[in-house]
N, C-alpha and C positions, 0 to 999 in steps of 0.2 A: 758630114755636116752635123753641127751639134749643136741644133738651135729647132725653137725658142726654146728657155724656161719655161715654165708656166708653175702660177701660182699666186702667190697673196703678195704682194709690199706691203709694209709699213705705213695708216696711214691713207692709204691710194683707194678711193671706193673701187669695187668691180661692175661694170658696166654691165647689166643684166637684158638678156632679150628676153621676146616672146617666152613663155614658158608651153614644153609640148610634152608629153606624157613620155617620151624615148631618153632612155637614160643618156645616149653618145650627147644629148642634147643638152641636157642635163650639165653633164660635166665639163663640156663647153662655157655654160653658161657661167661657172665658178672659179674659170682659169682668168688668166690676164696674164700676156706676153712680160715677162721680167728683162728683158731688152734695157728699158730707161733705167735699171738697177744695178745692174753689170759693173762693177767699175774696170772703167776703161785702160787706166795705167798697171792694174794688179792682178794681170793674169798670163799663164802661161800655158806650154804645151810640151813638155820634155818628149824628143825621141823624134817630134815632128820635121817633117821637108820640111826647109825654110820658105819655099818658094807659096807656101801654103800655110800662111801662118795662122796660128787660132784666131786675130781677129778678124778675119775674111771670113770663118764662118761664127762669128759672135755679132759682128756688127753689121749695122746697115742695109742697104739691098742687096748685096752680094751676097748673103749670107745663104740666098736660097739657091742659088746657082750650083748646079749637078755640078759643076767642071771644077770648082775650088771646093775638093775635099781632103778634109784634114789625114792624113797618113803618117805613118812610122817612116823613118828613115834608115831603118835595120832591121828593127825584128816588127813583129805585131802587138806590141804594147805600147801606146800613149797614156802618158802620166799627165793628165790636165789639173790645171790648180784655174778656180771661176772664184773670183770673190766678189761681191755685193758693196754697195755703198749703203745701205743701209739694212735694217732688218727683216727678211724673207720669208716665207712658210713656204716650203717647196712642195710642189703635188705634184708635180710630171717633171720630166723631162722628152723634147722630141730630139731623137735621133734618126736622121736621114743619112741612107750612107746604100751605095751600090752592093744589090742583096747576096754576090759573089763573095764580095771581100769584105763586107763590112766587121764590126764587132758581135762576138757571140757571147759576150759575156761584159759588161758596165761594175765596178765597185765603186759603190761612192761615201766615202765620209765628209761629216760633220767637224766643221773647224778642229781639222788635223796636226795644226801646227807645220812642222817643215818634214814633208814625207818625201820619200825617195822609192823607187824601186823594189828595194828589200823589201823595206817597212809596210807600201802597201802589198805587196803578196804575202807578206807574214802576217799583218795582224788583218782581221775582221774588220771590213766595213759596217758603217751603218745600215746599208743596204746592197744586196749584190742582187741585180737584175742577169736574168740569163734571157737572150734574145735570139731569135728566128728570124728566116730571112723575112716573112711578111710583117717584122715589126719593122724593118728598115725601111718598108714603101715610105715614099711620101704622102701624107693627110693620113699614115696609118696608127691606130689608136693602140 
């Protein structure tokens, strides 16, 4: 499962709470779900089961559902392309995914153009996140 964003829109206030001295609270407070930003028609998932397709976990209720998780259909590489209908500041992403087989490793670039395979293993992301299995818990920070 590869949801929510989180982050800024374009534009969009962020709804602020209580303010409490603990920083997880903190950074809550400066997030907002990028869900309503997602564009809906322009995104894909190379490598994925069909039966599982990225907008089951992009969109909607379902998205939180343990049982529709996004997988490889061969190897262990998913090539996801997310694009935005408008302009974004990204500060997290949450990735929920069973802590056996999930991803140990995320690259993500910044308007790539048309990346394939190669191209991402070859060249440097913007950022490459390496992950553990307690970062796949769900509600884990």
């Amino acid at each position: 499962v590869m949801s929510p964003f989180l982050g800024r829109g374009a534009g969009k206030p962020v709804t602020r709470r209580k303010k409490t001295h603990k920083r997880s609270t903190k950074m809550a407070e400066d997030f907002q779900d990028l869900q309503e930003f997602l564009d809906r028609k322009n995104h894909e998932a190379l490598n994925a089961v069909k039966q599982t397709p990225l907008a089951n976990v992009l969109f909607g209720k379902d998205r939180d559902d343990e049982k529709k998780i996004l997988k490889s259909d061969s190897d262990e590489q998913l090539l996801i392309t997310v694009n935005f209908n408008t302009v974004v500041k990204l500060k997290a992403i949450q990735i929920t995914a069973p802590t056996d087989c999930g991803p140990s490793s995320v690259k993500l670039f910044v308007n790539p153009g048309n990346l394939d395979f190669d191209g991402a293993e070859d060249e440097d992301g913007t950022q490459e996140i390496e992950l553990k299995p307690d970062h796949l818990k769900s509600g884990a920070k």
